[in-house]
N, C-alpha and C positions, 0 to 999 in steps of 0.2 A: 504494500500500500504506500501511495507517496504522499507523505505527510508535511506540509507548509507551516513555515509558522513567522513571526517577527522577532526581531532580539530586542524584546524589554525584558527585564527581570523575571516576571512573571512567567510566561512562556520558553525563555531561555531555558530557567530551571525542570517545568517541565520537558522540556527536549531532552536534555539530560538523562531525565530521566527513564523517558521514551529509546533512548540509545541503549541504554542498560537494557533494555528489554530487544535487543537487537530491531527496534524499529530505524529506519532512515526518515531522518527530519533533515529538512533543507529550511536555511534561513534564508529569508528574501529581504534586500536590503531596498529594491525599487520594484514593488509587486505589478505594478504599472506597464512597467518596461521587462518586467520577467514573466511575462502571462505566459507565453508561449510556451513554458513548461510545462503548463496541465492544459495547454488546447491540444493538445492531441486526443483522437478519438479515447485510444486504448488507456491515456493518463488518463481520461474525464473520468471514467467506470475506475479507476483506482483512488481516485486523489481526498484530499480531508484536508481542512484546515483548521488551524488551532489559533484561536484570539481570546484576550480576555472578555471577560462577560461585560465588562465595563469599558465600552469601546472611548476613548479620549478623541474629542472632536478637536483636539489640536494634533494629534499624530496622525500625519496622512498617509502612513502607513497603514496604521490599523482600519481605517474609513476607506484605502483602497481594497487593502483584501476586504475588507468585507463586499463591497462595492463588486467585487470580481466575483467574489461566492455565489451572489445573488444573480450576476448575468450568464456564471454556468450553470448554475445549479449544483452547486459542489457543498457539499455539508459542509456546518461547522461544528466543532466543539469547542463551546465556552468554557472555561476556568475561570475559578476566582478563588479566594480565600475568605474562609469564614470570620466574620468580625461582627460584633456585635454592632445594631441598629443598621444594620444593610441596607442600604437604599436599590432600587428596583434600577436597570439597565435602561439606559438611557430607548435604547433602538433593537429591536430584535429583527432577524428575516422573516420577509411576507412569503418567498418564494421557494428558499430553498429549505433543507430541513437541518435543523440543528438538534445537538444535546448541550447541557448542561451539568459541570463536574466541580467539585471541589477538590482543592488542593491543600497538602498533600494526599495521594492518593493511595491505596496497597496497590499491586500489580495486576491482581483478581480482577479489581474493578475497572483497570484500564485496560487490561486486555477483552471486559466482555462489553466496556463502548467503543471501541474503536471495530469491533467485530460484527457490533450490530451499525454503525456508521458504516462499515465496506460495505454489508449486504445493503444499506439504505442505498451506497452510491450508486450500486451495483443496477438496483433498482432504478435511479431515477436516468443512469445513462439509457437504459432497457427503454424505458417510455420513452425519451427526447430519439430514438434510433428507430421508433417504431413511428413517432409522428413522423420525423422525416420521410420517413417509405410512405406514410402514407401520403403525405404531401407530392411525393413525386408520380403516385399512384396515380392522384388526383390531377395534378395537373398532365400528366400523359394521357387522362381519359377526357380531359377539359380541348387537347389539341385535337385526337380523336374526334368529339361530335364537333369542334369545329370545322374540319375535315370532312366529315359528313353530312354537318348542312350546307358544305360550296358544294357536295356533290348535287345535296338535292336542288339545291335553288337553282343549280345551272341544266337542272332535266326542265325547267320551267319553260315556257312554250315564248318565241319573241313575240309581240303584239304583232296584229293586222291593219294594213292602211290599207285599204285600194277603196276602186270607185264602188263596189257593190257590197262591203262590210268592213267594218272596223270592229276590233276586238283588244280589250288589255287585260290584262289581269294583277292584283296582288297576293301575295302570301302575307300572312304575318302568323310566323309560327308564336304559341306561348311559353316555347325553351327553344332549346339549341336544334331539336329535329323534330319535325311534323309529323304529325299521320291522315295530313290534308294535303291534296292533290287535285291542280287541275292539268290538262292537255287539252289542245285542238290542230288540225291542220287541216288542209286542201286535200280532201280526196280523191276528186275530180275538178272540171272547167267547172269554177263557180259554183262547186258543193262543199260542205266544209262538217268535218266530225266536231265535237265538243263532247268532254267527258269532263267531268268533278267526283273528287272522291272525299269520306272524310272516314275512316279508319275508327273502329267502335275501341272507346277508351282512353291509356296515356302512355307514354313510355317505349322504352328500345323497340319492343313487337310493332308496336305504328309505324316504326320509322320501316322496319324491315316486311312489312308488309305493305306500305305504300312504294319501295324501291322495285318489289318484287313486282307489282301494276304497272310502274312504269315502265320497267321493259315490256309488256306485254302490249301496251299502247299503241306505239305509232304502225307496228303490223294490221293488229286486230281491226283496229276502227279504218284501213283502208280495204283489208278484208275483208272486213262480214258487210258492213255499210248498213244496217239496220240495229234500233236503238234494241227489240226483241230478243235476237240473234249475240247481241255482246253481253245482254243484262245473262241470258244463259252459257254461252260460256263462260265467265268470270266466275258466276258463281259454281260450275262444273271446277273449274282450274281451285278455286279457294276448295269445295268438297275434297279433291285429290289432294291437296298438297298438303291438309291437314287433318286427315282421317283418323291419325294416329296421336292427335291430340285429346286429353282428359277427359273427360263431359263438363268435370265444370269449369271448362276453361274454354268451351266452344263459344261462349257470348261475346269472346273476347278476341274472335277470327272472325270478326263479320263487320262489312263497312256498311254503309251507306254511298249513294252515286246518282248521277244524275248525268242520261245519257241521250245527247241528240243529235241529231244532224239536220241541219240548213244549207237549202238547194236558193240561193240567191237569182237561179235563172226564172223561174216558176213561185219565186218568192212563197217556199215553202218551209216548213218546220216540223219534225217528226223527233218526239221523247218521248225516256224512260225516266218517270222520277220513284228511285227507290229507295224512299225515304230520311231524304234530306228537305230542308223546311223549302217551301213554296218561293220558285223562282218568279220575277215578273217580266212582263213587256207590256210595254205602253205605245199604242198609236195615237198619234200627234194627231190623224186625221178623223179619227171619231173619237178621239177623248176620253178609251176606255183602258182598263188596267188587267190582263189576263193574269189569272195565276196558275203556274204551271205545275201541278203540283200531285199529278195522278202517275199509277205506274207498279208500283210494287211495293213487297218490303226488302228491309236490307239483306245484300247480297251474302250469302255465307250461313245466312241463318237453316238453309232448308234443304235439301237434294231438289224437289221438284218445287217451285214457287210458282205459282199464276202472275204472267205480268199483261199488263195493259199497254198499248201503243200508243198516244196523241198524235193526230197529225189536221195541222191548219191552215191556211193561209196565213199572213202576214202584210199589213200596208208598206208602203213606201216610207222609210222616215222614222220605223220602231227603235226604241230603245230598251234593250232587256239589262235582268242583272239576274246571276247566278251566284248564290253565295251558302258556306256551312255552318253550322251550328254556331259557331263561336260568335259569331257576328251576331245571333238572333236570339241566344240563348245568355244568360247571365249565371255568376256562383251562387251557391247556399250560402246564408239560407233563404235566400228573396226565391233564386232562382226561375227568375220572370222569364217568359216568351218575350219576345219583342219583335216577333213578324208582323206585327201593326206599326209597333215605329218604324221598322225599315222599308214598309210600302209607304207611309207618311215621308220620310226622310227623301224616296228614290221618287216619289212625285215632286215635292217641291223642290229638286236641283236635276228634274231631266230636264233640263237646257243646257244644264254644263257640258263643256266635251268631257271626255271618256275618263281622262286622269284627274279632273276635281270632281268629279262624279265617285270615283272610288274612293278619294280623299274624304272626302264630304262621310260618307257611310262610315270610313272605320274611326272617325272622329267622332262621332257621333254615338258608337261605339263605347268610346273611350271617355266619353264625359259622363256614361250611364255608372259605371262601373268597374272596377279591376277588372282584367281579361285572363280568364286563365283557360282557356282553348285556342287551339288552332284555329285562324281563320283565313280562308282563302273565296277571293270574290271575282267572276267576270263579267264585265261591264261592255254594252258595245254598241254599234247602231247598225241598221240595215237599211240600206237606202234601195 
């Protein structure tokens, strides 16, 4: 054990005494400038210091070691001599652990505190060796999901400008990875897929089950081309690929989705909504507000599900919004609906173009409440 101490009278004499007992005591003349001796890993788990119990706020010796104990964590053992009407120690440590001994001492007693002070050091290098791991744990899993969310946010779809539809969309996950997801692209001249997803629950499974949809995306929806035909495979691919999961963990492989396709030539509109809250579009030109919001339930839940088709026309000039839970749903314990405020909200700013339109909504959002879901919204027009 490497045992520190100062040369005042007091302590001297204990070293002394400490030597007879074949312990090694080093006196430190500039504890300041000699730290280095117990920064090492292997000295911290060894080391002990010795001061008197009546630290002298004029020796800046004694107030450095102390000073140093306290920023490694290295015990101390106080001494002092018994004298009558004792007065109490000015300053004891908040942080590290000490004892307290009187002097003279027999051998007995100093060898069973300095024995319970190694196992105490022993101890507290053990935890400061264990938070560090765990600190570097954390931050290796902290670079991880950020690594994870450029993946996802860069699967995200670029907005659409042309003459016959504009489209944008946001994400705003409520941590590092989502279990919400949208895509779109051109399937043909002037036909265009849209999918939204929003992954039932929290946590790493969302994220890797939204990664797992996104590969399966930009194939599917230029293959099947009907909103019918993807709502049943997806939920056939979720059956398979998680068959061998729990029962009571099956609530917790099913999303929700909302799946359509827009033929801009024939200004048409064909969805599946399975069971995400009620999308709108608004035409300018009769001043009505549709709500889209028929289809199914969510995917994953079933082997065989009954789904329903919508398909309508559309005017020149509509303006829709697609958006999930998060946006329309609040926390416990209020835990309001608020698909009435987001059809209030998405009427009085459909005049904005596309990006204070979506601005507007998760603002709005954000003044109701904390957010703690995923939310992801697309906004667009069809001329």
């Amino acid at each position: 054990m490497n045992i520190y101490t100062i040369d005042v009278p007091l302590c001297k004499d204990f070293g002394l005494m400490l030597e007879s007992l074949n312990k090694k005591v080093t006196f430190l003349e500039d504890p300041l400038n000699q730290s280095h001796l117990f920064q090492d890993s292997t000295d911290l788990m060894q080391s002990l210091f010795i001061l008197p119990l009546h630290i002298s706020k004029d020796s800046w010796q004694q107030t450095s070691l102390f000073a140093l104990a306290e920023s490694h964590d290295i015990p101390i053992l106080f001494i002092y001599k018994r004298t009558k009407g004792m007065r109490p120690p000015p300053a004891l440590p908040k942080r590290t652990f000490y004892e307290t001994m009187a002097v003279p001492a027999d051998s007995v007693e100093v060898r069973i505190k300095l024995k319970s002070l190694q196992n105490i050091s022993m101890q507290l290098f053990s935890a400061k060796m264990k938070g560090h791991e765990l600190e570097k744990i954390n931050q290796k899993s902290a670079r991880s999901l950020r690594i994870a969310k450029d993946f996802q946010l860069s699967g995200l779809p670029l907005s659409i400008n042309k003459a016959d539809i504009e489209v944008k969309g946001l994400s705003q996950p409520s941590s590092e990875l989502s279990g919400d997801l949208f895509y779109w692209t051109e399937v043909d001249d002037r036909t265009y897929g849209f999918i939204m997803i929003d992954v039932w629950g929290k946590g790493i499974h969302t994220a890797l089950i939204n990664m797992y949809i996104r590969t399966l995306m930009p194939e599917l929806i230029k293959r099947v081309k009907d909103p019918i035909f993807i709502t049943e495979e997806l939920n056939k691919h979720m059956q398979d690929l998680f068959q061998g999961v729990k029962r009571e963990n099956k609530n917790h492989v099913c999303y929700k989705a909302f799946i359509a396709y827009v033929n801009t030539k024939d200004r048409l509109i064909e969805y599946v909504n399975c069971g995400l809250p009620s999308a709108f579009l608004y035409s300018p030109c009769t001043n009505q507000l549709l709500n889209l919001n028929e289809g199914s339930n969510p995917i994953g839940l079933i082997p065989e599900m009954p789904i329903k088709k919508i398909v309508f026309h559309y005017e020149p000039g509509s303006r829709f919004i697609i958006y999930t839970d998060g946006l329309s749903k609040t926390p416990v314990p209020s835990a309001i609906d608020r698909s009435d405020n987001i059809e209030m909200d998405f009427i009085e700013n459909v005049h904005l173009d596309t990006h204070d339109l979506l601005k507007e909504l998760l603002v709005s959002r954000m003044r109701h409440s904390v957010i703690n879901d995923d939310i992801c919204i697309i906004a667009g027009t069809l001329f």
